[in-house]
C-alpha positions in Angstrom: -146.3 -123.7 84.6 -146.1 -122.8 80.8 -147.9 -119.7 82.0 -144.9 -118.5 84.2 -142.3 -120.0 81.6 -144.0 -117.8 78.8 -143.5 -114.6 80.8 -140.0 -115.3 82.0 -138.9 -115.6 78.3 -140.9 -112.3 77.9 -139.2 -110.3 80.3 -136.1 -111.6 79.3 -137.0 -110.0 75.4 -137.3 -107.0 76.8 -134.1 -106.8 78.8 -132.8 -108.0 75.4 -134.1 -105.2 73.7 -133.3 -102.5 76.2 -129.8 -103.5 76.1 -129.5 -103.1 72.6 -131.4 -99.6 72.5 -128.6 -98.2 75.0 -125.3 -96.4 72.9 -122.4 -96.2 74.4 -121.0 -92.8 74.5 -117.7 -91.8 73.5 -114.7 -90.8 75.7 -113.9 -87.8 76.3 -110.8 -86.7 74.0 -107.9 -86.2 76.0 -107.2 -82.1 75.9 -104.4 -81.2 72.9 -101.8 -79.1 74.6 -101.5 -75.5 73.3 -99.3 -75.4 70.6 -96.1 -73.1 71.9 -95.7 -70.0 69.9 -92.2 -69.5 67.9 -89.9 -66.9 69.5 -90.2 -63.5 68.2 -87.1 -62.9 66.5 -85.7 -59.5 68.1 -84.8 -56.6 65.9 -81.2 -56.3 65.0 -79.6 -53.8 67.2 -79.4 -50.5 65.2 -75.3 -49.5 65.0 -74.7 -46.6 66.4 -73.1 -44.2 63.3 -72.1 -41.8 65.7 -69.1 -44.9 67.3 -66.1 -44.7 66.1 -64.0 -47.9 64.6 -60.9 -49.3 65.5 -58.0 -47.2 65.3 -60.3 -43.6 65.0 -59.7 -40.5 67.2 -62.8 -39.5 69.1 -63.4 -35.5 68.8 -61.5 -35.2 72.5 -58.8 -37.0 71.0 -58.7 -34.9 67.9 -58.7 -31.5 69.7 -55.3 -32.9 72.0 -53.4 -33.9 69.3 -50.5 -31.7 68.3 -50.2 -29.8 65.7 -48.6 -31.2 62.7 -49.6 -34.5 63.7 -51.5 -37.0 61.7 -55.1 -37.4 62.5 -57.8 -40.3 61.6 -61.5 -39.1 62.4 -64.6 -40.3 61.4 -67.0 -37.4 60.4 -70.2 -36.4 57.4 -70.3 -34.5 55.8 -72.2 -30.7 56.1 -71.0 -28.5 53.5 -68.7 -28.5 50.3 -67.2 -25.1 49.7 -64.8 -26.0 46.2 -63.4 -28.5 44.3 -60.2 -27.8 42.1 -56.9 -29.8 40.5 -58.3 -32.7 42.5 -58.7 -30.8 45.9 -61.5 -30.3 48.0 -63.0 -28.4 50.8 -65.3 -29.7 52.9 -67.1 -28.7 56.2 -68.1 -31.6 58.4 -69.0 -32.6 61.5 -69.8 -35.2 64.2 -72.0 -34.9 67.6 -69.2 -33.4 69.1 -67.2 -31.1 67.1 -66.5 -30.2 63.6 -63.6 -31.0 61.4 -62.4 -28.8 58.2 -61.0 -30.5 55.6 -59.2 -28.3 53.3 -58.1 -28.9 50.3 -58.2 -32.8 51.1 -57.3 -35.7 47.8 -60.5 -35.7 46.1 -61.0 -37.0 42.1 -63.9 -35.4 40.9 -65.7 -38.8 40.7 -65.5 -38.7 44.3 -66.5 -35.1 44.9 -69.7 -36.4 43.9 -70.0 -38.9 46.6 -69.6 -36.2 49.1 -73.3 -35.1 49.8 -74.6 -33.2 52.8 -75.0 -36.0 55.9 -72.4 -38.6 53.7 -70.2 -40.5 56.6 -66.8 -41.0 55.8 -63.3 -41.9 57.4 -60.8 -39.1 56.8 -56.9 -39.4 57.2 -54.3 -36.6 57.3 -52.7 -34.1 59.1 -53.9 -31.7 61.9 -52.9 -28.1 60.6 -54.0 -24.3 61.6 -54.0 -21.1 59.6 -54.9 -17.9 61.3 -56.4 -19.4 64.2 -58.6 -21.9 61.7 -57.9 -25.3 62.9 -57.9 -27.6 59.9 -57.1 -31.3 57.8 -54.4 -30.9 55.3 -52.5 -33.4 53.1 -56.0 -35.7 53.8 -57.4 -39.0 52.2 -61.2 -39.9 52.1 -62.9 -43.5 52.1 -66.8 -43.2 52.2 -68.6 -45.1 55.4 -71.8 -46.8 56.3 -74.2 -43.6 57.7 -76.0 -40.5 57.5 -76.2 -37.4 59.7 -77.2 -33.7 59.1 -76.5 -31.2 62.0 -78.8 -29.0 63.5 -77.8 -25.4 63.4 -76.3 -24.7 67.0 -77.3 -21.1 68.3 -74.1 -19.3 70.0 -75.1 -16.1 69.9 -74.7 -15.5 73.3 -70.9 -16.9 73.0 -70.1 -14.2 70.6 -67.4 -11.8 73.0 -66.6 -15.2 75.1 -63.7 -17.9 75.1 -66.2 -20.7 74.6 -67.0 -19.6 71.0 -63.8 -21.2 69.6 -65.4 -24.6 70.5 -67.6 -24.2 67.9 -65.2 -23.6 65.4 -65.8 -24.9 62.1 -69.4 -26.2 63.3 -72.4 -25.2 61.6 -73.6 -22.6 64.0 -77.1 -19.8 64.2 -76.3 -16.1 65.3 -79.7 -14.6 65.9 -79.8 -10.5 66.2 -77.1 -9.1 63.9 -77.1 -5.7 63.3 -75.6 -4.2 59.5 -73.5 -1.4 60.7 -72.5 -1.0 56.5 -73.4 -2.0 53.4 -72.0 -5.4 52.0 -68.6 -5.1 50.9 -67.1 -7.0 47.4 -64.0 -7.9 47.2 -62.4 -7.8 43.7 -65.6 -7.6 41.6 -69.4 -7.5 41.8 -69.5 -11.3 41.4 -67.1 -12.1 44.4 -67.2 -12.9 48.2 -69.2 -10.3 50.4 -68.0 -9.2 53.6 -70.6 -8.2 56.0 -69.8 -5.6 59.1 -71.9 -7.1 62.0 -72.4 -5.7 65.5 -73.8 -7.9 68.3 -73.9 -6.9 71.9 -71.9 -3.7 71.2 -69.0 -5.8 69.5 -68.5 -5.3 66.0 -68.3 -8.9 63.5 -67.5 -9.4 60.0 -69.1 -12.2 58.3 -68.9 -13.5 55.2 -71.0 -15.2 52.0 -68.3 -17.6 50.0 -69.2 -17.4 46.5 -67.7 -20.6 46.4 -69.5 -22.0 49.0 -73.2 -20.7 48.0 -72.5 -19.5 44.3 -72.4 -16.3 43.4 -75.8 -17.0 41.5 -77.7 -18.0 44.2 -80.5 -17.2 46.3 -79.0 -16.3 49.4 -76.4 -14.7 47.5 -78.8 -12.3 46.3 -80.6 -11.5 49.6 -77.1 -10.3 51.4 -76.4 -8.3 48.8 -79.6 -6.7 49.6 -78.7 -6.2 53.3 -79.0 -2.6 54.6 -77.5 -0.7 57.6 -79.3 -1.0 60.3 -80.9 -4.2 59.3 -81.3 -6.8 61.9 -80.2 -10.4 60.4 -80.5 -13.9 62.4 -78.4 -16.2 60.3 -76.8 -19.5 60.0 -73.1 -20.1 59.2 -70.3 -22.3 59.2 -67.6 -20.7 62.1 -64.5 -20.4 60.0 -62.1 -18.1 62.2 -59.3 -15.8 60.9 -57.7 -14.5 63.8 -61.2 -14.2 64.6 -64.6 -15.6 64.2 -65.6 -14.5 60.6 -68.2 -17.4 60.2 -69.4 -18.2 56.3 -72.8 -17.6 55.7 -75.1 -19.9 54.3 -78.9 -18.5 55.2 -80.3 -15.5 56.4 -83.3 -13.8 57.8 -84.3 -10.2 58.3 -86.5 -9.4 61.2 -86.7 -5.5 61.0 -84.6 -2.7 61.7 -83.3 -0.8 64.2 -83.8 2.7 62.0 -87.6 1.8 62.0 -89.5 4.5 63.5 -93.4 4.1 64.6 -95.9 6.3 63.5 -95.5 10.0 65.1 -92.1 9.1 66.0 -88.9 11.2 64.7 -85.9 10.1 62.6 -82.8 11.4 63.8 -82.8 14.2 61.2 -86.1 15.1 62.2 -85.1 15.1 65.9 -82.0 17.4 65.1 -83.8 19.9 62.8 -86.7 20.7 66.0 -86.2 23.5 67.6 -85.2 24.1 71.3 -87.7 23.8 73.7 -90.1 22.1 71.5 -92.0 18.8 72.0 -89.7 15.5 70.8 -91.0 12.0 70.4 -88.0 9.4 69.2 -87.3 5.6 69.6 -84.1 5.1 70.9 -81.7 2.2 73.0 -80.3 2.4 76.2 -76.5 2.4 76.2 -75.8 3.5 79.7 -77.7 4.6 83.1 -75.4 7.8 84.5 -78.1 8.3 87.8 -80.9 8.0 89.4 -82.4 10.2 92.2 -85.6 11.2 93.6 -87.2 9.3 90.8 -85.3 10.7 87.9 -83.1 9.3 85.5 -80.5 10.4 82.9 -79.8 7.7 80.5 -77.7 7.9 77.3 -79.3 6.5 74.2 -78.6 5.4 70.7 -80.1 4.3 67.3 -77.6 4.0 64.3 -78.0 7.5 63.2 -77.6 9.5 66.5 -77.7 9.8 69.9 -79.8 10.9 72.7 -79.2 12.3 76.2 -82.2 12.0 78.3 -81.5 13.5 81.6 -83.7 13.9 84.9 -86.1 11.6 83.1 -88.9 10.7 85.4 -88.5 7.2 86.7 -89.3 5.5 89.8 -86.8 2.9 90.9 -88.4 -0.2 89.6 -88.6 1.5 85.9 -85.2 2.4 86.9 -83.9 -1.2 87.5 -85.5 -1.9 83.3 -83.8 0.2 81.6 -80.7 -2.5 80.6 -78.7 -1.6 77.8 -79.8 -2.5 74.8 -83.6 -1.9 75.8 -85.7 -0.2 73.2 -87.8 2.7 74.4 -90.3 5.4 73.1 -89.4 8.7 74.8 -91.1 12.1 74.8 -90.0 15.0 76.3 -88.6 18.6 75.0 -85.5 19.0 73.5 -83.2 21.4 75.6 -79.3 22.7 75.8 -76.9 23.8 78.7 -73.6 24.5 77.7 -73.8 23.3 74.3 -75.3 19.8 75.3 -78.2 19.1 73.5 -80.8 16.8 75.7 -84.5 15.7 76.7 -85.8 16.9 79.3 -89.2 16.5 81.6 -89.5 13.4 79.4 -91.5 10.3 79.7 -90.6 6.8 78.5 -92.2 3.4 77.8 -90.5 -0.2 76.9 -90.6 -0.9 73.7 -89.9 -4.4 72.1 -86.1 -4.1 70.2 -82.4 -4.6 71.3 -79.8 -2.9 70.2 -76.3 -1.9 71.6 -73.9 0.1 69.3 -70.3 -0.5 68.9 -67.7 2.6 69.7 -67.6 4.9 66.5 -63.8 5.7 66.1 -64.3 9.4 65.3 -60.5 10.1 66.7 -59.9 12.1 63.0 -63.3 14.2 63.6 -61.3 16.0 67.0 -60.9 19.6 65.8 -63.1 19.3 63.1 -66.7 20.8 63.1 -68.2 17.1 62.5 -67.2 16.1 65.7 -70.8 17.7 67.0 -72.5 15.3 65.0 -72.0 12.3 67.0 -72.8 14.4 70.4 -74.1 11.7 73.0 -73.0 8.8 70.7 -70.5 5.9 72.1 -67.1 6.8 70.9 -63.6 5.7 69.9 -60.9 7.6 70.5 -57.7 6.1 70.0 -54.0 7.4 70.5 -54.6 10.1 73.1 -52.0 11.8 74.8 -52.2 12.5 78.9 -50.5 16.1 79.4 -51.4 16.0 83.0 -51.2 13.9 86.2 -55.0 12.8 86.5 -56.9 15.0 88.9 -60.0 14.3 90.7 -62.6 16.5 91.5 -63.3 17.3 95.2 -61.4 13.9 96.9 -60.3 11.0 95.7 -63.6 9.4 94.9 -64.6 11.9 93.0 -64.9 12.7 89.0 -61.9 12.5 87.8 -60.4 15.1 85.0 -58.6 13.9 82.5 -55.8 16.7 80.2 -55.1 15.3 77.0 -53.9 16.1 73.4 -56.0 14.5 70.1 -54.4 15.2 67.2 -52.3 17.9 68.9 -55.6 19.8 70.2 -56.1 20.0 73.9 -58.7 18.3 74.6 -60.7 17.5 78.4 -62.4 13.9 78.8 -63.7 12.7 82.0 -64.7 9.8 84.2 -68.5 10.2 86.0 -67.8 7.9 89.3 -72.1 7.8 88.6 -71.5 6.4 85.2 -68.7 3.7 85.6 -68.5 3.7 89.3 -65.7 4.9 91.2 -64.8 1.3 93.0 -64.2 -0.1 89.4 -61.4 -1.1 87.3 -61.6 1.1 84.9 -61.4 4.0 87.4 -58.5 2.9 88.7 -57.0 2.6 85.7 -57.3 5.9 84.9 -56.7 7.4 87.8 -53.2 6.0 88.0 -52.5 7.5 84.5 -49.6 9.5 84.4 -48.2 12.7 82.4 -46.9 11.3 78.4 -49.0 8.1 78.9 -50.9 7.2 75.3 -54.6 5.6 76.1 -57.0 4.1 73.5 -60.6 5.0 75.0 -64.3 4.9 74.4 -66.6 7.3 75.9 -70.3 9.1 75.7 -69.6 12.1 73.7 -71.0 14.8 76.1 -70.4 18.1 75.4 -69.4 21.2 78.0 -68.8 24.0 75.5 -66.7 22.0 74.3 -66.1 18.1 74.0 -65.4 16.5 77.2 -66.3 13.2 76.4 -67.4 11.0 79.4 -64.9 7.8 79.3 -65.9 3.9 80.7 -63.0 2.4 79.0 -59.5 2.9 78.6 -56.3 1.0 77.9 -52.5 2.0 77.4 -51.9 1.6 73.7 -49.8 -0.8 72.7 -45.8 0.7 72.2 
């Protein structure tokens, strides 16, 4: 009996002791909820600089308003031509149209404020002088904002309607032609006036002493500007009567007088002799034909002209040759009836445009110069009809045209190949009548004598 009572108190020991070997584990932590991340704050909405505030004309608005009205516009500033007796001039400009402020209420302490791209609020009247549109009798308060226009290229407006949009604007004209040396007024220190052809149409331009200084850089560069230079530049478009936009940069990309290596000048085309071998770089100013595969083209630099006729050249050559197109031609120089020409010539394109305005040689009839300027694109301008205008053959044909130029008797013609005799300008000639007074431009072509070769023609004026 104590036997089994000694191991019953035994085992129980050991249950004792296993029970207080065994640990408890922990619970498992409830999981902490992911902390919810603070709201990005969103970037403040940029204002636009280009809205206009309460009580502001847009550009639409600006360009409606009448004349003599008053005007409120919010614009920056581009350019400063002057300040004087508290007065300034200021070219400026928003993303959709420019605004010149002339002569607008400026203390000099304020002129100051006025740098290129400053926004500011303008007030005053909507004027125009000479075709410029402008702000006259103006106040100024400076705005919140910067902007600096790009340079808008419009050369290919130059000759349309759309041009005067850009009036005032900071603007690029790429492909100017000198046609004369710069031109001072007043004094070797004053504003240049630059004569400009583009696309046939002659340009003046100027360089504001005021605007760039007359001690300047650019100043310096146009003055070195010679004939026959070609100029891309950038300008503001002020207009007097007609775009004569303000020049502020320029470039000079070559020159239409340039002459390749065993290629004539002019003077060295002239001085060959008859029948011997020519090589010149010219520009296509008009297509008279094409037959059989040949071509007779006239052609111009700035020193003379060239008449290339029956010059090989299969249609699809043909269809290249657009005015203005630079080519290389050689050939032999020839004559018939006292036209000087090329003849069995070849061509190839050549990289260069250049179309020449009309030379008014209208004093040179009856003088020996006249020959000079054989094949060129001429002026002619107060010429008297003697006779009814007779066509050749029937009443498509050539047409002949008896005339007085400075009291000389003088014969011009229209080439139906040339201008086409289903065009306006034949029918305007055509209908010409005895003691009517045209203004013309022709192709000097010469049938022992003048008989200049006309594609335009108007009545003059009275």
């Amino acid at each position: 009996m104590k036997k089994i009572l000694a191991l019953v108190l035994a085992l129980c020991m050991v249950l004792a002791l296993c029970a207080c070997g065994k640990t408890e584990q922990p619970a498992e932590p409830e999981p902490t909820p992911a902390a919810t991340p603070e709201p990005t704050p969103a970037e403040p909405e940029k204002p636009d600089i280009m809205a206009k505030s309460e009580g502001v004309m847009t550009y639409a608005e600006y360009v409606a308003a009448p004349m003599d009205s008053e005007v409120t516009v919010e614009t920056f500033v581009q350019a400063k031509e002057s300040w004087w007796n508290d007065k300034a001039t200021v070219y400026t400009q928003d993303a959709d149209g420019a605004y010149f402020l002339y002569d607008m209420n400026c203390p000099q302490e304020d002129y100051e404020k006025l740098v290129t791209g400053q926004k500011i609020k303008v007030t005053g009247y909507k004027a125009e002088w000479a075709g410029q549109v402008e702000i006259v009798d103006a106040t100024f308060e400076v705005e919140e904002g910067n902007w600096i226009a790009e340079a808008a290229d419009v050369t290919d407006l130059f000759g349309t309607d759309e041009l005067i949009e850009h009036m005032s604007a900071f603007i690029a004209v790429k492909g100017l032609v000198c046609e004369a040396e710069p031109d001072q007024a007043w004094d070797a220190s004053s504003d240049l006036y630059l004569s400009f052809s583009l696309k046939g149409e002659a340009y003046t331009f100027t360089l504001r002493r005021y605007l760039t200084g007359n001690d300047s850089e650019i100043y310096a560069q146009i003055k070195e500007i010679k004939p026959g230079d070609i100029v891309n530049v950038e300008a503001f478009l002020y207009w007097y009567n007609e775009p004569q936009a303000r020049i502020v940069a320029r470039e000079i990309v070559g020159n239409v007088n340039d002459k390749a290596d065993g290629v004539m000048t002019y003077a060295e085309y002239e001085a060959a002799e008859l029948d011997s071998e020519v090589t010149v770089e010219t520009y296509v100013q008009a297509k008279e034909g094409w037959w059989a595969d040949k071509a007779t083209v006239y052609t111009q630099d700035r020193e003379g002209g060239y008449f290339l006729y029956e010059l090989p050249c299969s249609e699809e050559e043909y269809a290249k040759l657009v005015p203005g197109q630079k080519i290389k031609v050689t050939g032999y120089k020839s004559e018939w009836s006292g036209q000087v020409e090329i003849t069995e010539g070849k061509f190839e394109l050549e990289d260069g445009n250049y179309i020449a305005p009309a030379l008014d040689v209208t004093e040179l009839f009856g003088t020996k110069d006249l020959i000079g300027k054989m094949s060129m694109l001429i002026a002619v301008k107060g010429v008297e009809i003697t006779a009814d205008v007779d066509s050749e053959w029937d009443a498509s044909a050539d047409l002949y045209i008896e005339t007085k130029v400075n009291g000389k008797p003088v014969t011009f013609t229209l080439r139906r190949y040339l201008t086409g005799n289903d065009s306006e300008t034949y029918a305007q000639v055509k209908d010409l009548k005895k003691g009517d007074v045209i203004d013309l431009e022709a192709f000097l072509y010469w049938y022992n004598a003048p008989q200049a070769r006309i594609i335009n023609a108007v009545k003059a004026e009275g």
